[in-house]
C-alpha positions as CSV (number, residue, x, y, z in Angstrom):
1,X,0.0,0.0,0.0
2,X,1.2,3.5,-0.7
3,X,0.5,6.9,0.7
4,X,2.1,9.9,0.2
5,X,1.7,13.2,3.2
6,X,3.2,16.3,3.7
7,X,4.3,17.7,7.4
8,X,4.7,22.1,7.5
9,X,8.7,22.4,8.7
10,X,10.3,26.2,8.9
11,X,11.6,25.3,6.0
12,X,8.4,24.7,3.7
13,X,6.9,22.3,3.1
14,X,8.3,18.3,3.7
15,X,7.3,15.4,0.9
16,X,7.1,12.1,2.6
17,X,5.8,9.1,0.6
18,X,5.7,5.4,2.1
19,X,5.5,1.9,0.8
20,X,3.9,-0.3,3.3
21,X,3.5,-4.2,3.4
22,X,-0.3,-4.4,5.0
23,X,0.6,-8.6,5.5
24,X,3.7,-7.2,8.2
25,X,2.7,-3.6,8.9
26,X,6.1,-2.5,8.0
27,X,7.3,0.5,5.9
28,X,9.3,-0.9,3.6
29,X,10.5,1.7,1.6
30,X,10.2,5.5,1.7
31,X,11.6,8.6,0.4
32,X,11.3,12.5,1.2
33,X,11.2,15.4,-0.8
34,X,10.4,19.6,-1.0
35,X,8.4,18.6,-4.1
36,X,5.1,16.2,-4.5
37,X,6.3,14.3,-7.4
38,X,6.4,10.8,-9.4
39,X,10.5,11.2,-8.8
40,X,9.5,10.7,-5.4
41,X,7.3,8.1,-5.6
42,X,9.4,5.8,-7.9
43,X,12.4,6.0,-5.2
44,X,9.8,4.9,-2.5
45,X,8.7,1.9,-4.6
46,X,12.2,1.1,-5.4
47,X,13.4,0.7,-2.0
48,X,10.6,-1.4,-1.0
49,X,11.5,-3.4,-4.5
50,X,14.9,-3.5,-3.4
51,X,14.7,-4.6,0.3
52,X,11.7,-7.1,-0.5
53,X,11.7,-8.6,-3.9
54,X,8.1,-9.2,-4.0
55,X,7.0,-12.2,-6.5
56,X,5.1,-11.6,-9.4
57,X,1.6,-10.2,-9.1
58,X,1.9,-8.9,-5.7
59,X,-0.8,-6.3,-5.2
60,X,0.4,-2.8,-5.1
61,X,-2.5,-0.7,-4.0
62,X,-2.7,3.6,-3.7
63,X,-5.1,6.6,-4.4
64,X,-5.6,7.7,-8.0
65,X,-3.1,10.3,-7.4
66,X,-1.1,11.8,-10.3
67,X,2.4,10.5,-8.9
68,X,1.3,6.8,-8.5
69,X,-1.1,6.8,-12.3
70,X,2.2,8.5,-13.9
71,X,3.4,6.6,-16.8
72,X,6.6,6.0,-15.3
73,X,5.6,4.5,-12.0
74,X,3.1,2.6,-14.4
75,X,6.8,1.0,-16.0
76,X,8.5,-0.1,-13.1
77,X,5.1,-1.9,-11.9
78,X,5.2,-4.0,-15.0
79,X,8.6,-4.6,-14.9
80,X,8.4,-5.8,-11.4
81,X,5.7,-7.8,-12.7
82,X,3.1,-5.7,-9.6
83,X,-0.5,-5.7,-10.1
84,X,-2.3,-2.5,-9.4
85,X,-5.2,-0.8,-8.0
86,X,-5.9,2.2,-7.4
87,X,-8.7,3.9,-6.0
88,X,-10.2,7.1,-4.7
């Protein structure tokens, strides 16, 4: 499952995004930014590819959110052979 929040710092604005196995309740891969973006995203999901080498047609569920329908977090899904849902 994947969520992505923001947290108000003196700075601006923080980015974080998360990758979370619902069978373990562990994060298992997550990245933070100063911009919302499918960049961030895709090194969250990498991570979590990276630390867990999930088998083919895991489920990787989020929100129809622009960084998670981009085309290129669409690519590493299929290459990682992930099957997705998103809903609102």
């Amino acid at each position: 499952m994947a969520d992505l929040t923001y947290v108000a710092t003196q700075e601006g604005w923080l980015y974080l995004t998360g990758i979370k196995d619902v069978y373990t309740c562990e994060i298992v891969g997550y990245a933070m930014g100063e911009r919302m973006t499918k960049e961030l995203t895709g090194k969250a999901l990498f991570m979590a590819l990276r630390s867990q080498r999930p088998p083919a047609g895991l489920i990787h569920h989020s929100d129809r959110g622009s960084q998670y329908c981009a085309y290129d977090y669409r690519v590493i899904q299929e290459q990682f052979g992930l099957k997705n849902i998103n809903v609102a």
